[in-house]
Structure formats: C-alpha cells, structure tokens
C-alpha positions in Angstrom: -11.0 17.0 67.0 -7.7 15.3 65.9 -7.9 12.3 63.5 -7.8 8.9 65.5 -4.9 6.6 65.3 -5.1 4.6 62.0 -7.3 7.1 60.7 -6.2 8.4 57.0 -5.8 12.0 56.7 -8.5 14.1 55.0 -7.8 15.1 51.2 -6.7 18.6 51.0 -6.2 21.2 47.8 -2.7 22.3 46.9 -1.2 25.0 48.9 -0.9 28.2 46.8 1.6 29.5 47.3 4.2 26.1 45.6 1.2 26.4 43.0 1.8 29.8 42.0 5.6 29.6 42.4 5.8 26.1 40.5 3.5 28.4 37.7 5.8 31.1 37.5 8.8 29.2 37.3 7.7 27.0 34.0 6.5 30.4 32.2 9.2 31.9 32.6 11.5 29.1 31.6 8.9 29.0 28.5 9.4 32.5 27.8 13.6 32.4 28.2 13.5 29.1 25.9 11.4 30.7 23.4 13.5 33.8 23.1 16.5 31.9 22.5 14.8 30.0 20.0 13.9 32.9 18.2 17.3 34.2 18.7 18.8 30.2 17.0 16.5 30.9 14.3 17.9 34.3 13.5 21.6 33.3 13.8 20.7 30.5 11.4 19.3 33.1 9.0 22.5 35.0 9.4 25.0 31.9 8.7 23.2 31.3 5.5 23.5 34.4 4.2 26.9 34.3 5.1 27.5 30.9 3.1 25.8 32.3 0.4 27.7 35.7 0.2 31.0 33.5 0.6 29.7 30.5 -1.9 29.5 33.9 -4.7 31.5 34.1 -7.1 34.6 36.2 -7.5 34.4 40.1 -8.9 36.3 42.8 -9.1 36.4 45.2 -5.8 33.8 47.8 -7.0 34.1 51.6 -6.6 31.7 54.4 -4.7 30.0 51.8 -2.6 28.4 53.7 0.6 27.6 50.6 2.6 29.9 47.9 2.6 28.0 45.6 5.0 26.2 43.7 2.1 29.6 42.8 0.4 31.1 41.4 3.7 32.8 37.9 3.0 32.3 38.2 -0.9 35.2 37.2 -2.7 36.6 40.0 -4.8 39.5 40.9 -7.0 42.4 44.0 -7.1 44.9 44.8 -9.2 47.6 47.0 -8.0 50.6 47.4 -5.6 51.8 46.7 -2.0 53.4 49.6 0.1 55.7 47.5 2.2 57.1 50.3 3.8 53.4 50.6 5.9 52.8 46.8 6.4 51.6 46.3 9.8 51.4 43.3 12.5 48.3 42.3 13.7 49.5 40.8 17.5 48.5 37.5 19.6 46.9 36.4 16.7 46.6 31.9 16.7 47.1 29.6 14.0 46.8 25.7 14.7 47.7 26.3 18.1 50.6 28.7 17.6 50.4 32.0 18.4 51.4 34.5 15.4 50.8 37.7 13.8 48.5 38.8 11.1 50.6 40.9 8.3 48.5 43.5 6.9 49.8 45.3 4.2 48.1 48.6 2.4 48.1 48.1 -1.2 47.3 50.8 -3.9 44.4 50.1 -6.5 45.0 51.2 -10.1 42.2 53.5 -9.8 44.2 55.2 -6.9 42.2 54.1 -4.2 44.2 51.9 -1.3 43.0 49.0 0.8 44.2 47.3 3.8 45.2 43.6 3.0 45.4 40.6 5.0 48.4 38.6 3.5 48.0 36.0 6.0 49.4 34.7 9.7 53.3 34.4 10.2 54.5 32.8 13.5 56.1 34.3 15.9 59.7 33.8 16.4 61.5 32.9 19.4 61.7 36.5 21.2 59.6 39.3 20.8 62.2 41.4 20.5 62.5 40.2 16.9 59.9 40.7 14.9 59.0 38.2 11.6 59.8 39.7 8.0 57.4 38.7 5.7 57.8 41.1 2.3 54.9 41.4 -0.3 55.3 41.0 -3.9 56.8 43.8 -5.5 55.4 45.4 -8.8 51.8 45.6 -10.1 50.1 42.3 -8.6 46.3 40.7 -8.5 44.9 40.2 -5.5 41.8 37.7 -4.9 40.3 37.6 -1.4 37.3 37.8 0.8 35.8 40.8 1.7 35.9 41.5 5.9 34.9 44.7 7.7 36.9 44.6 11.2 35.3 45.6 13.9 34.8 49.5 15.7 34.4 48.5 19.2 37.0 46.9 21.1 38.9 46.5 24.2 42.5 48.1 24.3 45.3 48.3 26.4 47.0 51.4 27.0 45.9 55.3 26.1 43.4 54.3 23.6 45.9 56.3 21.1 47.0 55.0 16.9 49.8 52.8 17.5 53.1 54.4 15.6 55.0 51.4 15.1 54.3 48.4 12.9 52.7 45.9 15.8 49.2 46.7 16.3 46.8 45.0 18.9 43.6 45.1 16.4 43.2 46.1 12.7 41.1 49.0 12.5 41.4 51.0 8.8 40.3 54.0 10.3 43.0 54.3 12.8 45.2 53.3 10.4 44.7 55.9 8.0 45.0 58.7 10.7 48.6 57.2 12.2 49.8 56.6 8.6 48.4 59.4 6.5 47.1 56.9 4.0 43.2 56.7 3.1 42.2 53.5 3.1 39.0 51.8 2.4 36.8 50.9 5.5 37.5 47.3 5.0 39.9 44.2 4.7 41.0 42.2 2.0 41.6 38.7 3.3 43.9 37.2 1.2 43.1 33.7 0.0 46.0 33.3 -2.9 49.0 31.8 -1.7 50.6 34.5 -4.3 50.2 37.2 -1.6 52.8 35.4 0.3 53.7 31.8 0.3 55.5 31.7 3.5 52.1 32.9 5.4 48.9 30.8 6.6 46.0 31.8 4.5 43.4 30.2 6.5 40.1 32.6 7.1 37.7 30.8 8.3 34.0 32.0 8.4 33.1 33.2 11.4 30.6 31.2 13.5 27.4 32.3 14.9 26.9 30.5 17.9 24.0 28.6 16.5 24.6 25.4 18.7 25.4 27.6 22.0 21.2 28.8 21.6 19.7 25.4 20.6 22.2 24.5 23.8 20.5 27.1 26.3 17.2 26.6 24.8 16.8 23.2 25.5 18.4 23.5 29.1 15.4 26.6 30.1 12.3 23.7 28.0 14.0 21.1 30.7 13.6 23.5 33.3 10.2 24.1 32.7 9.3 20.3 32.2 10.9 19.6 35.5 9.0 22.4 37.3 5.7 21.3 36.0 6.8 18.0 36.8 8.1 18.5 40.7 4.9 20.4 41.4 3.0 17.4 39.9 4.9 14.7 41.9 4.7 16.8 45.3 1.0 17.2 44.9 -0.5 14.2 43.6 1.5 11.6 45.4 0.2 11.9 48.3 -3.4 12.0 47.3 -2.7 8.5 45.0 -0.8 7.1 48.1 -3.8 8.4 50.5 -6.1 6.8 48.0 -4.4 3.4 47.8 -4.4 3.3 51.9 -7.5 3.7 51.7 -8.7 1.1 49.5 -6.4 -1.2 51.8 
C-alpha cells in the first residue's frame, strides 16, 4: 500500500551494490598508495647511498674490479694521457638552458688501461655545420672525477649502428670501443677539475630519484580512498539523519 501523503519514508539498508563498489574502490586506492610508499621508501634508500658514495673521499681508479655498480658516483683519481685524436661529442646535451655537447675524451692510464672521460659541456655554436673544438691537455695529466656507468638501453635514431664520426647521440663505452678499436673501461669519468678543460662546464649533478614524484602519487591514491569512504558515507547516512530529524519534527 503506498505511503500516505506526509508520511516519512521507511528506513532502508544500503544498496549493495554502491556498498561493494564504494569498498572496492578505497582498497584498491589503499593498496596503489601503499605500493608507492613502499616504492618512496626504496628511492629514498637509494639517494642515500648515493650521497654517501658521492660524500666519499677521493681514491685512485682501482684495477680488476668485476662489478663496477658499487663504485658508481665515487670520486676517483687517474694519471695518464688524453688521445685527442678519438675525443667524441656527446649531442643535444643542456647546460643552464643552452643546448651543448658533452666532450668525451679516452684517456690512457699509466697501467695501460683507457677510460672514457667526461671533460665537461661546450655550447654549441651558431650552425651545426661547425662543430666546437675543445682540446685536452697534452702530456701526462691527473684526472679527479666521479665515477658514472652510462646507461645500455636506450632509444636511437637511425640503424641502431656505432657512429663513425666524432658526434655521437649517447655515450656508450662499449660501442665506443668496437667503432674505435680502443678498450675502454665500462664506465665514465666525469670530470670535476677545471684542469680537464677550463673553457667547459663541469657541472654533474647527482641524479635524482623521483622521491617527491611517489610521496606526490601516494598521497593523491590515500585522498582517493578517503573521498570514496567518505562519498559512500555522505550518500548513505544523510538521508537516514535527515529522515530521522523529519521525524522528530
């Protein structure tokens, strides 16, 4: 029999179905949001120990190391001497807003082994057609730098094949020492003495580990949640407390 006019409505439950929806909403907002908490927590692990690697002090480049990962970003020493004639340019590489080049230049240890070293960022010049010069120091030299280990994965334009000439899209020591001929250690020396060449930028700085971008998104999928949970608790109860104060009316 239908309610009469003026009658209030009769209490009912929750439907299911928003219930169960509104439920699996805020879990799985909990679950994303604890993941990428988790995942914050790791990157800040990882900065540290890559402020503490860097905060080291310097030593000499050692010999017969088989894993160079736990060495990345330590400052080290070299004593030996630039090959200019197989300095390379690292392209579309930016330097307070001005796009540049990176000049890597192999340089031959004492003990005979050879290195690839970042000398630092040159601008570019006015056309492309003209390339910047930017010559090392001649003669037996130290070297002090940071220790960096480039990456093997990346996206390039073209065949895929070495590049012959001296500008080279990415820095990659293997490639390098199949176009050139040259062993050369599996990682980079970046230069952080002005004595590897004063006309060059020698600004390397420490790469960043997106530790904001995850407290960011963590927060945002926790809000989620919190407004889920509090939606389905606003469309359920209100009209139960506005039926209630009706009724006491």
């Amino acid at each position: 029999m239908p309610a009469m006019q003026g009658e209030p409505a009769r209490a009912t439950r929750p439907a299911w179905v928003p219930t169960v929806a509104a439920l699996v909403t805020v879990v799985l907002c909990i679950v994303a949001g604890n993941w990428q908490h988790r995942r914050m927590q790791e990157k800040e692990a990882l900065q540290q120990k890559i402020a503490q690697a860097a905060a080291m002090p310097p030593v000499a480049l050692p010999s017969d190391v088989d894993d160079w990962e736990p060495w990345r970003f330590r400052h080290v020493t070299a004593t030996g001497e630039y090959d200019a004639k197989r300095q390379i340019l690292i392209d579309n590489k930016v330097h307070a807003g001005r796009v540049g080049f990176d000049v890597v230049t192999p340089f031959r240890l004492n003990d005979g082994r050879a290195v690839l070293v970042d000398r630092g960022w040159v601008a570019a010049g006015p056309s492309r057609a003209t390339l910047p010069r930017s010559s090392p120091p001649e003669g037996t030299v130290a070297v002090s730098g940071r220790v960096d280990i480039p990456p093997r994965h990346y996206f390039e334009l073209g065949n895929g094949k070495a590049p012959s000439g001296v500008l080279w899209e990415h820095l990659d020591p293997g490639r390098y020492a199949k176009a050139t001929g040259m062993p050369v250690l599996p990682i980079v020396i970046d230069a952080t003495d002005a004595r590897s060449g004063a006309e060059l930028a020698h600004d390397f700085p420490l790469p960043d580990t997106g530790i904001d971008r995850h407290l960011s998104y963590m927060v945002q999928w926790y809000t989620f949640a919190a407004m889920a949970a509090g939606l389905w608790a606003w469309f359920t109860f209100r009209p139960r407390i506005r039926r209630r104060i009706h009724a006491t009316h």
